[in-house]
C-alpha positions as CSV (number, residue, x, y, z in Angstrom):
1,X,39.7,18.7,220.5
2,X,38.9,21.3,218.0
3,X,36.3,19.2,216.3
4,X,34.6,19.4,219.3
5,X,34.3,22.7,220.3
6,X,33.5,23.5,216.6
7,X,31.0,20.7,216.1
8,X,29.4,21.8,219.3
9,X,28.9,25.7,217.9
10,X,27.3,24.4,214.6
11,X,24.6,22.4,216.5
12,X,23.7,25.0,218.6
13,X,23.3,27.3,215.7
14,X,21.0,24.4,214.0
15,X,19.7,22.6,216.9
16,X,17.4,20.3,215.0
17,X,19.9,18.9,213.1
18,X,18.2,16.1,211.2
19,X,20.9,14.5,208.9
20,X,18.4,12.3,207.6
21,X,20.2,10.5,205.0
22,X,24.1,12.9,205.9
23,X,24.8,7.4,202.0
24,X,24.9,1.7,200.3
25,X,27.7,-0.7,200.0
26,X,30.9,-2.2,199.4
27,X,32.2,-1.7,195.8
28,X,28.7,-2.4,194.0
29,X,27.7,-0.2,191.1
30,X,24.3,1.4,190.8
31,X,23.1,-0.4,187.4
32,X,19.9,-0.1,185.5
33,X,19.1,-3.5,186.4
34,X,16.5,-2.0,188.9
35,X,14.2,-0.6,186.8
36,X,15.3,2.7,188.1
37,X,14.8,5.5,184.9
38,X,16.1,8.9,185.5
39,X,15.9,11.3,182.3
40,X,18.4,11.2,179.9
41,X,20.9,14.0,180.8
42,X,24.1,15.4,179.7
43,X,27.0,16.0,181.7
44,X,29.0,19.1,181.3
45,X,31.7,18.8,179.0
46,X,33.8,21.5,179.5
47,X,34.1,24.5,181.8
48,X,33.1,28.2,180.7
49,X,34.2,31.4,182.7
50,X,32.8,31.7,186.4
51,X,29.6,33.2,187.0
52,X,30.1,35.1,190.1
53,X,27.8,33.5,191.8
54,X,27.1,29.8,193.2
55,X,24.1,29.6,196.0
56,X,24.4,25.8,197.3
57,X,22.1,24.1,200.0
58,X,23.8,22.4,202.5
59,X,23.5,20.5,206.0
60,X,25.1,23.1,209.0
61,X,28.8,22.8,209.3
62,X,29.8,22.0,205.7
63,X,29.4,25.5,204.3
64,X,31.1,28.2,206.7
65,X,32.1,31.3,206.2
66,X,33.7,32.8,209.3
67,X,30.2,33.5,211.0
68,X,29.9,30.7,213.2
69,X,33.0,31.0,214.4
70,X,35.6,33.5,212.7
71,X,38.5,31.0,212.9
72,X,36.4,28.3,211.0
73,X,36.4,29.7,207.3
74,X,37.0,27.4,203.9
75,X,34.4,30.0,202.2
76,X,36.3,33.2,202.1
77,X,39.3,31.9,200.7
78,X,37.3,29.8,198.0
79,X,35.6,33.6,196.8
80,X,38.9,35.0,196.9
81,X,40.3,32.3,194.0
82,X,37.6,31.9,192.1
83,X,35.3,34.9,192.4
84,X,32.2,33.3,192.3
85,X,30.3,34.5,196.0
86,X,28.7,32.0,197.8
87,X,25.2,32.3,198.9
88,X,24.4,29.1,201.4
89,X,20.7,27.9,202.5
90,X,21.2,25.0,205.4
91,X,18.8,22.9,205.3
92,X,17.2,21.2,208.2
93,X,16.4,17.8,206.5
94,X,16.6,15.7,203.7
95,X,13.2,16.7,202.6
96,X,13.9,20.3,202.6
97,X,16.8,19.7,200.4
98,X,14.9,18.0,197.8
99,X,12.0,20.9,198.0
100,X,14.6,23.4,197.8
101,X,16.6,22.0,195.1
102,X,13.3,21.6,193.0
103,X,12.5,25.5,193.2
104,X,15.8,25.6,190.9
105,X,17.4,28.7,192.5
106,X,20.0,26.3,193.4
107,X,23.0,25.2,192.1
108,X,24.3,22.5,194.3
109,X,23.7,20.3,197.1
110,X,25.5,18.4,199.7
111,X,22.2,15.8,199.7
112,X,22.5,12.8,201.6
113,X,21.5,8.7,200.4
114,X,17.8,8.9,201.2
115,X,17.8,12.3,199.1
116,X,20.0,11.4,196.4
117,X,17.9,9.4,194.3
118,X,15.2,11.2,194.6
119,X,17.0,14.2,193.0
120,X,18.4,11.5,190.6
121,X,15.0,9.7,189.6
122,X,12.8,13.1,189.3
123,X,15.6,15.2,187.0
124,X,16.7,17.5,189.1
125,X,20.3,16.1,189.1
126,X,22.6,16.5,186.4
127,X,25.1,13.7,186.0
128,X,28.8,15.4,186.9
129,X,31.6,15.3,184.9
130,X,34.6,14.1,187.0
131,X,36.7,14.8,184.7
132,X,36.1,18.7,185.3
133,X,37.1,17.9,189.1
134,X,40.8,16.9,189.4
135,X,40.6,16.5,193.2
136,X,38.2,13.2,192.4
137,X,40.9,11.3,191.5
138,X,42.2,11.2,194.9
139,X,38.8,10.4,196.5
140,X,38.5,6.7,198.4
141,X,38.0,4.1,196.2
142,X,34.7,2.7,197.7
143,X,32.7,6.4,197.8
144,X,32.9,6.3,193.9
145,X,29.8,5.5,191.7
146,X,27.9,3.7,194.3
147,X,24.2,3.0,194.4
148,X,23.5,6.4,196.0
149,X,25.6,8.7,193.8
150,X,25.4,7.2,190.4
151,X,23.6,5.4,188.1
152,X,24.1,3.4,185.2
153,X,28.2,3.9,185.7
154,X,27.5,7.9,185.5
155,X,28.4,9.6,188.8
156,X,25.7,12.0,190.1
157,X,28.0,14.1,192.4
158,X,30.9,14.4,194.1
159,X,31.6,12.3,197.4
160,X,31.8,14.8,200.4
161,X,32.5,12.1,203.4
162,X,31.1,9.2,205.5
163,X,30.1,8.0,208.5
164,X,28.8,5.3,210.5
165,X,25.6,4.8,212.6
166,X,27.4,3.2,215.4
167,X,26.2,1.5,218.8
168,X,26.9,3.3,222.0
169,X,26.6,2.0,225.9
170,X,27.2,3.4,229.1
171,X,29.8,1.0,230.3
172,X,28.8,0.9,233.8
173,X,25.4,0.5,233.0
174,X,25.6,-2.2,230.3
175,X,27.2,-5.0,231.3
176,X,28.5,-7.4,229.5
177,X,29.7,-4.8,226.9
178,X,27.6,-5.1,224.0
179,X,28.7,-6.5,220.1
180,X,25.4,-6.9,218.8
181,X,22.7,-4.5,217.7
182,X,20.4,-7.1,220.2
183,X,21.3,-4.8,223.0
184,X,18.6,-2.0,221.4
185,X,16.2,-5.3,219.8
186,X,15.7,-8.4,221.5
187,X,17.5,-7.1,224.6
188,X,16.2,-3.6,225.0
189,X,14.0,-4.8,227.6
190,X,17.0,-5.1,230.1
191,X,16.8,-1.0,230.2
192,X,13.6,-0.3,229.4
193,X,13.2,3.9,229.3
194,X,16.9,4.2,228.5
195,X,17.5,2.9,224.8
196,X,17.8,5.9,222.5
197,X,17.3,5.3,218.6
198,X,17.7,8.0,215.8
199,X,14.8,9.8,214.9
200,X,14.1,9.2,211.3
201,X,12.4,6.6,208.6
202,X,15.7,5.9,207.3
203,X,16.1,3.9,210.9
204,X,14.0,1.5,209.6
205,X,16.8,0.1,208.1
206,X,18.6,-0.5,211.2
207,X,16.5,-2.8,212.1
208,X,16.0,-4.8,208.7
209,X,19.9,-5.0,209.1
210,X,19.7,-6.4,212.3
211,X,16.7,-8.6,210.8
212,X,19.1,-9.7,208.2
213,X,21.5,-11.6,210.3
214,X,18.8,-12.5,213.5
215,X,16.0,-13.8,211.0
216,X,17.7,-15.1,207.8
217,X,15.0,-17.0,206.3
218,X,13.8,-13.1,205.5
219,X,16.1,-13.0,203.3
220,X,17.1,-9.7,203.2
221,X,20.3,-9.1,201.3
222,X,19.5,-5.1,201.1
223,X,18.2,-3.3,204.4
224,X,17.5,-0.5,201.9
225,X,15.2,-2.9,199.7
226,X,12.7,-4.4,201.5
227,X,9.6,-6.2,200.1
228,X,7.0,-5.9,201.4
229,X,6.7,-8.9,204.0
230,X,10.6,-7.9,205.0
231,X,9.3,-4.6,205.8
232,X,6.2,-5.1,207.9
233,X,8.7,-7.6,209.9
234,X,11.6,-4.4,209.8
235,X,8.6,-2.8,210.8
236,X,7.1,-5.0,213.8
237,X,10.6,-4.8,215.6
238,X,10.6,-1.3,215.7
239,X,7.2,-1.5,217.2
240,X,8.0,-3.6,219.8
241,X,11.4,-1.6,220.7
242,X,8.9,1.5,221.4
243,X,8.3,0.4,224.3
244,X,11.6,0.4,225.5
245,X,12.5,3.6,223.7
246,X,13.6,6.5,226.2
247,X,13.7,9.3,223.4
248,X,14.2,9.2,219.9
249,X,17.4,11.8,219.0
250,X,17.8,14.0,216.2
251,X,20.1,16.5,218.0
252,X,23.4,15.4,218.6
253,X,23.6,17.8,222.0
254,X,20.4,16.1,223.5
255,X,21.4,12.7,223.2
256,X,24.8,13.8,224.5
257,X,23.3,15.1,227.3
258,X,21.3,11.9,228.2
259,X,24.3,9.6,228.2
260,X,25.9,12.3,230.5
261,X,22.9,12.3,232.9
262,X,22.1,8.4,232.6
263,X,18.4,8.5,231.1
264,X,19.8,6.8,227.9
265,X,22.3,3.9,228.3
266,X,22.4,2.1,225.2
267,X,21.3,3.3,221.3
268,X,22.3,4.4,218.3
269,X,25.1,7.5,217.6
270,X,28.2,9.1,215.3
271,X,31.2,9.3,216.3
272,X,31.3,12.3,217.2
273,X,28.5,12.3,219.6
274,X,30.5,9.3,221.3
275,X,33.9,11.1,221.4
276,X,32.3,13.9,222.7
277,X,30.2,12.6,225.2
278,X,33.8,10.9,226.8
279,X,35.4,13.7,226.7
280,X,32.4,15.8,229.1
281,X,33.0,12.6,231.2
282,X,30.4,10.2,230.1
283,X,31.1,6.4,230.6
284,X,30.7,5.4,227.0
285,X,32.0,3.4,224.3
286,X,30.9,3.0,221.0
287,X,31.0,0.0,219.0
288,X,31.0,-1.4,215.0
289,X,28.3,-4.6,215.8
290,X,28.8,-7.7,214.3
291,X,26.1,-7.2,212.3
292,X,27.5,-4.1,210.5
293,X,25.8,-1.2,210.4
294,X,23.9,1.3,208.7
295,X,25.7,4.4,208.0
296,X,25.7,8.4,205.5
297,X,28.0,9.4,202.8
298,X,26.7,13.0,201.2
299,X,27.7,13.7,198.0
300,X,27.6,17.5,196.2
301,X,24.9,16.9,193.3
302,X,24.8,19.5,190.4
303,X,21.5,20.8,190.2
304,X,20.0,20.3,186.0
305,X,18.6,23.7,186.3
306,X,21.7,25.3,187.6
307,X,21.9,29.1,186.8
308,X,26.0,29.0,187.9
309,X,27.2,25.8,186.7
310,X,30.7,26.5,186.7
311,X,31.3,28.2,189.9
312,X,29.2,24.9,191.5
313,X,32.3,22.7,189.9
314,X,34.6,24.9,191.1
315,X,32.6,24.4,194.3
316,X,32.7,20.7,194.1
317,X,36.1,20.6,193.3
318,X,37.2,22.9,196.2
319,X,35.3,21.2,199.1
320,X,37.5,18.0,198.1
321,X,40.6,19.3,198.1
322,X,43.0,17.9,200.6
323,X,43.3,20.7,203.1
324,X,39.6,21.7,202.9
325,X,38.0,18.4,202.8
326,X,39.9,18.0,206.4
327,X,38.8,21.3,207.5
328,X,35.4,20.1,206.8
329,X,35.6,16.6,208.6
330,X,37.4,17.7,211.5
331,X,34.4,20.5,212.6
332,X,31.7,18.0,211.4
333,X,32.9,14.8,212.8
334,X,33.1,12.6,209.2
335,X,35.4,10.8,207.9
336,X,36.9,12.7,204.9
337,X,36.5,11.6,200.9
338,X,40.0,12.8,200.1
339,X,42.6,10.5,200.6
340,X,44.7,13.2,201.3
341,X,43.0,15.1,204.1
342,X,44.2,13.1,206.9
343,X,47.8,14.7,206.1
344,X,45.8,18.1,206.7
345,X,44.3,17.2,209.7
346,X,44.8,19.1,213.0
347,X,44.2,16.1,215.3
348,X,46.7,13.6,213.8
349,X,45.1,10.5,215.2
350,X,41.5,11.9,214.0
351,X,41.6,9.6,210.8
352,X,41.8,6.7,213.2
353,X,39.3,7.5,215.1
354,X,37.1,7.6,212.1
355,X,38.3,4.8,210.1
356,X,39.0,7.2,207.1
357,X,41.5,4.9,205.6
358,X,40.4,1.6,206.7
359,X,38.1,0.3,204.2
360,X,37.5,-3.3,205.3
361,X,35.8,-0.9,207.6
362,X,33.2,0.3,205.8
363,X,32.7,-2.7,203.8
364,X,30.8,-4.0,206.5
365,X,28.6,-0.2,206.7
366,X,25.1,-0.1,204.4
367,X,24.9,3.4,203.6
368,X,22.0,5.3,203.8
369,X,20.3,5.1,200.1
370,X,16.6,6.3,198.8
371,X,14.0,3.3,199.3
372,X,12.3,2.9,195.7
373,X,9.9,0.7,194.6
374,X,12.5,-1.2,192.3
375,X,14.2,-3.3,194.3
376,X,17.9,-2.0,194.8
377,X,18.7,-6.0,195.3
378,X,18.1,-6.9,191.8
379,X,14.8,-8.5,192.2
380,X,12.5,-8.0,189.9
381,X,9.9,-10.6,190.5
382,X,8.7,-8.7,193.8
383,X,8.4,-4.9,194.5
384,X,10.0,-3.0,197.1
385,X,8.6,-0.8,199.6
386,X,9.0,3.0,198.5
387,X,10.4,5.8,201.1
388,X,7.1,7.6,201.3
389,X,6.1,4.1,202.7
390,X,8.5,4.4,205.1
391,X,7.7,7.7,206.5
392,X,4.1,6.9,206.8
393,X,5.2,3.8,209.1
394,X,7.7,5.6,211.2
395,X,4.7,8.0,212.2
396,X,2.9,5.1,213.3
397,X,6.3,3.4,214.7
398,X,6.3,6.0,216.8
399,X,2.7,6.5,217.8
């Protein structure tokens, strides 16, 4: 399949690959409630001629140009129409992103959950105008003003795609066939040295998730708002599953590669990493748990200090359209934000096989969203544990 081949050529250009938030739930709107106070910004009202000129940071795959591979090109054609020249810095995590965007030679940025209220919450962001977009009317329903791209009712960006963090198993290995995210928690001991978990705080809140249905007297209604008690238990799990841990995966190749050879049989992964490994002959399968799980929507945020605001609308509003957005999902492996795209894609069963239109789907995926200390939950009474909390443990998670 062409996502494949595509996909594969991307990762090998950016090998460390660390989507580390590449989105939080159902239909709920980010809200004030929290605590959470971003500065008072104005959204563009109108647009003014093209600059010439955007420069956008962006994960690997969702800006091309022809020069990974000259048949994969949404750029050229975007210069052509609008005359503003895109200038692209791919950024290797979500940390870079928010460093990059706060030098303020950007103008936009595909950031990812655990990024996007940071850029929020420190200024950086500007709140978008969707009126100024007119492919955002045809974007899914349940990608619009969520806790990770808006606040307050005023979207912060424009929804790119989404995926899940799903559960894969070597079905010969693994046996009986897995439903539960136990297999990599209470059960990883059953193949110790050959559970595979992604390498990255956010995972933390895979296993508060799992926590939430496993130990509900925690409480925990949020995997991205954890208290602090909630957290040192979140915290504790993942301890224990180091022990069983065979290697913690950032690059989608690697952990490809160990399904294929057998030194992982059971972990986390995308869909795409599971539709590939199959089709190099793995013996996998990949699974929604009954638990849910955690999953990434990035979103294109509009930087406050942008030098070429128009061209990054234009931007915004291109990489949505129906044709592109598909172009975009297909090489990536993502489900796409336009309703549209799946009428554009090349594959025409590739919208099944990410649940693009199936949104009792993601109703039961938690996308990735920045920890903060006001609870995202609604609680006010307590604090919540902040993501530079979170990166401290997972150094000490994993040892």
């Amino acid at each position: 399949m062409h996502v494949y081949r595509t996909f594969k050529a991307t990762a090998a250009a950016c090998s460390l690959l660390l989507i580390t938030g590449c989105g939080l739930f159902e239909d709920t709107k980010a809200s004030s409630s929290s605590g959470f106070s971003p500065p008072n910004l104005t959204a563009q009202s109108r647009l003014g001629a093209t600059e010439g000129r955007v420069n956008l940071v962006s994960w690997a795959g969702y800006v091309e140009d022809g020069t990974t591979d000259p048949a994969v090109d949404w750029v050229s054609a975007f210069e052509k129409q609008t005359g503003c020249q895109v200038n692209n810095k791919v950024a290797a995590s979500s940390d870079e992103m928010v460093s990059l965007m706060k030098t303020g030679d950007y103008d936009a940025v595909s950031a990812s959950g655990d990024a996007s209220l940071r850029l929020i919450g420190s200024g950086e962001a500007a709140p978008v105008n969707t009126s100024l977009v007119p492919n955002y009317k045809d974007v899914f329903f349940g990608l619009k003003r969520q806790t990770w791209n808006s606040y307050d009712g005023t979207a912060y960006g424009i929804p790119h795609g989404r995926g899940a963090n799903l559960l894969m198993y070597n079905t010969e290995e693994v046996s009986p066939a897995p439903v539960s995210w136990s297999a990599v928690f209470d059960d990883a001991p059953e193949h110790k040295g050959k559970v595979t978990a992604y390498d990255s705080p956010i995972y933390i809140a895979d296993a508060a998730l799992y926590l939430s249905a496993s130990r509900p007297g925690l409480r925990i209604r949020n995997p991205y708002a954890l208290d602090q008690q909630q957290f040192t238990m979140a915290v504790n799990l993942l301890k224990k599953q180091r022990g069983n841990i065979g290697e913690y995966w950032n690059d989608y190749l690697k952990e490809v590669a160990a399904f294929k050879s057998g030194d992982s049989v059971v972990g986390t992964t995308w869909q795409v990493i599971a539709s590939l490994a199959k089709s190099e002959g793995a013996k996998v399968k990949a699974v929604l748990p009954v638990e849910g799980a955690t999953g990434w929507s990035d979103t294109w945020m509009l930087s406050a200090k942008a030098k070429h605001p128009n061209c990054a609308y234009k931007w915004m509003n291109w990489i949505i359209s129906p044709k592109v957005n598909a172009q975009v999902a297909e090489y990536f492996g993502e489900a796409p934000a336009n309703i549209h795209s799946c009428f554009e894609t090349s594959d025409p069963t590739f919208c099944d096989t990410y649940h693009a239109t199936d949104e009792a789907y993601w109703k039961d995926v938690k996308f990735w969203t920045t920890p903060i200390e006001q609870c995202l939950d609604g609680r006010t009474a307590v604090k919540c544990v902040p993501y530079s909390e979170w990166v401290q443990a997972w150094t000490e998670i994993k040892g």
